[in-house]
N, C-alpha and C positions, 0 to 999 in steps of 0.2 A: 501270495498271489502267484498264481501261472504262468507262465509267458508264454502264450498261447502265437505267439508271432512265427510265422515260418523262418528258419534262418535261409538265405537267398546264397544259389551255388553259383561264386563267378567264374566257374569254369565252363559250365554251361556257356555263361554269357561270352567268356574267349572263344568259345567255340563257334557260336551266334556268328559273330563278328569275323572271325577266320573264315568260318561258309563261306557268308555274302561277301565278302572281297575277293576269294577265290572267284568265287561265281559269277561275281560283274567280270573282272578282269576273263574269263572263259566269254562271256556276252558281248562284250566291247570287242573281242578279238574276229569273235564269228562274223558278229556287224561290220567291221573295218574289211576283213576279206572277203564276204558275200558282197560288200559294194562296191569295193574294187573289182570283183568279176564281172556283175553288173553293169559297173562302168565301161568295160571293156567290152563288152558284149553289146552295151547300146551306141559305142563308138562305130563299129560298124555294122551295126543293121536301127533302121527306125522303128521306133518305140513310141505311142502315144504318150502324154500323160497320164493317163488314165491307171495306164496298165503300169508305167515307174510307182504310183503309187501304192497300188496294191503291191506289186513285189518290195519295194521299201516296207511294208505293214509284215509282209509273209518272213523277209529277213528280220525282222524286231523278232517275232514271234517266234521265229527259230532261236534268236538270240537269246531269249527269255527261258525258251524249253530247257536249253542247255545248261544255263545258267543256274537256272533252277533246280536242275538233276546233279550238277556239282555240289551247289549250297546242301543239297538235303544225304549224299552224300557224305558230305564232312559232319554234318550234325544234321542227323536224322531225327524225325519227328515234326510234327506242328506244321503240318505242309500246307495249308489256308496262309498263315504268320508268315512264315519266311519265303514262300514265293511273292507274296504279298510285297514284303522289304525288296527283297532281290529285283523285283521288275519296277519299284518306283525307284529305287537305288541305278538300277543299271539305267531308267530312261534320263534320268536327273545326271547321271555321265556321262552316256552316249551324245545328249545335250550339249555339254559342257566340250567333248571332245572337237564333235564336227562345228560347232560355235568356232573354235580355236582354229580348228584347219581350216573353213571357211573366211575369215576373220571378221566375223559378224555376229552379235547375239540381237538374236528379236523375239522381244518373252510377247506374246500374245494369247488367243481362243486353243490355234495351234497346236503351243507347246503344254497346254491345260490338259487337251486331250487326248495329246503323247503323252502325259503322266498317267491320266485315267487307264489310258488303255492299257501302256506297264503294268499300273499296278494291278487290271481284272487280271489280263494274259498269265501273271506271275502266279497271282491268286488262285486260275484253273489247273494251270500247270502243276503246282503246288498239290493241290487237292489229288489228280490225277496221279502223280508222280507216288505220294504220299501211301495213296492206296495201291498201286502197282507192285509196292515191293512189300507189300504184307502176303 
């Protein structure tokens, strides 16, 4: 009998996992100082709501870019997969972060489609990214 089973490379999979923590941790950093400048920025001039939330979306989505271009970096390839992981990974901590500084968690519709949207952004980014450096 054959063993027709592929044997599975965990080096690969350290590397998977090396990426994406590099990669949030670059995502999480972006985010914490894009909104610190932000903050500072709308400290002295007025800002509707409107427009905070778009620029909150436009810093996730840089957050993400980046984040994404380090993960595939460290381990290239599969760039749908692991920008995928990397923007529900970084929104699912980005989360968890300003949850803590704020000293509030409120899981609702919200924070649903803060994960959705991580994880298309991550997903595009990915793809893009993936194809840019062929």
């Amino acid at each position: 009998m054959h063993n027709i089973a592929k044997k599975h490379n965990f080096s690969e999979d350290k590397g998977l996992i090396y990426g994406l923590i590099k990669g949030s941790i670059v995502a999480l950093l972006i985010s914490m100082v894009g909104i610190l400048l932000f903050a500072l920025f709308i400290k002295f001039i007025v800002v509707s709501d409107s427009v905070i939330g778009w620029v909150n979306q436009i810093i996730k989505a840089l957050s993400i870019l980046f984040g994404v271009r380090t993960t595939l970096r460290a381990c290239p390839g599969k760039g749908l997969v692991k920008g995928t992981l990397l923007g529900l990974l970084y929104t699912l901590l980005a989360y968890l972060v300003f949850s803590f500084l704020s000293a509030s968690i409120s899981f609702d519709v919200t924070t649903i489609i803060d994960l959705v949207f991580g994880g298309v952004m991550g997903a595009i980014c990915g793809i893009i990214m993936n194809n840019s450096n062929k």
